[in-house]
C-alpha positions in Angstrom: 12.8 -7.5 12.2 12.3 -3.7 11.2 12.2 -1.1 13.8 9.2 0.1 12.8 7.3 -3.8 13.3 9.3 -3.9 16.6 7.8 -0.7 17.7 4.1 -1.8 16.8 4.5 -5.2 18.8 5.9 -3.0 21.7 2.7 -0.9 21.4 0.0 -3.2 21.0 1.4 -5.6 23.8 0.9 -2.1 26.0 -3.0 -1.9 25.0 -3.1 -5.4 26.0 -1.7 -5.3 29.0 0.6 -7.9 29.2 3.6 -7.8 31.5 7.1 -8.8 31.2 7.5 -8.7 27.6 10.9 -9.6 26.8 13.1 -8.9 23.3 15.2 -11.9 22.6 17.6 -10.3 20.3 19.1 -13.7 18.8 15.4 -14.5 17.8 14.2 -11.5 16.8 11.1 -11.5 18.7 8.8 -10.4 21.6 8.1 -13.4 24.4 5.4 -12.9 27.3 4.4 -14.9 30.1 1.1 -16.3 29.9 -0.7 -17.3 32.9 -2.6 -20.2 31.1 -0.3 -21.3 28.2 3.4 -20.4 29.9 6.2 -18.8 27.8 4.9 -17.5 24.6 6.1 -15.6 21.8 4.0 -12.6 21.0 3.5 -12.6 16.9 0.2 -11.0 16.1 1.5 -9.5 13.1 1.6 -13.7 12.0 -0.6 -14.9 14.5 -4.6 -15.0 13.5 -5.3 -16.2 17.2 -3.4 -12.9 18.7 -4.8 -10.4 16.1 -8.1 -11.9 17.0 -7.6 -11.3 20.4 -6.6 -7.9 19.8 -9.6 -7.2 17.7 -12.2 -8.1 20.2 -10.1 -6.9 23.4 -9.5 -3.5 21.5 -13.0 -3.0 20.1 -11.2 -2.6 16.4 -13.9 -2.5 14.0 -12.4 -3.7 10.3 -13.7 -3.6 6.8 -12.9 -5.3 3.7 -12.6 -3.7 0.5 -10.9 -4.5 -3.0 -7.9 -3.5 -2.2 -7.6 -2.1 1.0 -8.5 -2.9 4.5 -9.8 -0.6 7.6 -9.5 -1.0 11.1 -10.6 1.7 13.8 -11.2 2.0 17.5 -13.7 4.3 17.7 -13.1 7.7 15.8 -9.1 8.2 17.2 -7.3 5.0 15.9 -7.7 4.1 12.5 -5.5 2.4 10.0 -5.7 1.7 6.5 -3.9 -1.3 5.1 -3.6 -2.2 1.2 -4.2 -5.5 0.0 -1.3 -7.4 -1.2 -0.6 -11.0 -2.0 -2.1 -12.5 1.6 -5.2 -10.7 2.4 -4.8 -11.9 6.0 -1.8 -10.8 6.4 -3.2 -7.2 5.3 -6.1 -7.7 8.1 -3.3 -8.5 10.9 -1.5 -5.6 9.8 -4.1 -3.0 10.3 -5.0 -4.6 13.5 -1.7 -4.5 14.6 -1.7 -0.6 13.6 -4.6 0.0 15.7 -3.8 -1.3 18.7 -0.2 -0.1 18.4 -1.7 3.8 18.5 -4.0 2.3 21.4 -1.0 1.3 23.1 0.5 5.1 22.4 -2.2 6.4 24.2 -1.4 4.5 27.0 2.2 5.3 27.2 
């Protein structure tokens, strides 16, 4: 994982709140201690449930174009994603963006 996606996940995981987020270095990923679903890993750069949850928690409005995709929070968060391969993936992405300045806020 790329310090910059590592950064995001740190950020967004802020705007959302959730406590006890652990690196595991030998997995390259984020885990987090759900109080419904136990031990999970926090992915929402893969994950359409977590970006979703983002999305609505965040208030991230999105649009679709050709060949890019927007996301804001209001008028101070805003990222601009460009269409690839996996359109989804794009959507995630600029989600992920979003909350991760959200999450800078916070800091």
């Amino acid at each position: 994982m790329d310090a910059e996606l590592k950064r995001l996940l740190e950020l967004s995981a802020k705007a959302m709140e959730i406590d006890g987020l652990t690196w595991i270095r030998s997995g390259q990923c984020f885990y987090y201690d759900d109080p419904e679903t136990g031990r999970e890993e926090w992915k929402p750069d893969n994950c359409d449930g977590q970006s979703r949850r983002l999305q609505v928690k965040l208030q991230i409005d999105t649009q679709h174009g050709d060949k890019e995709i927007k996301a804001c929070n209001g008028y101070y968060c805003c990222a601009v994603v460009k269409i690839g391969d996996d359109a989804a993936a794009a959507m995630r992405r600029a989600v992920l963006e979003v909350a991760a300045q959200v999450g800078e806020v916070l800091a």
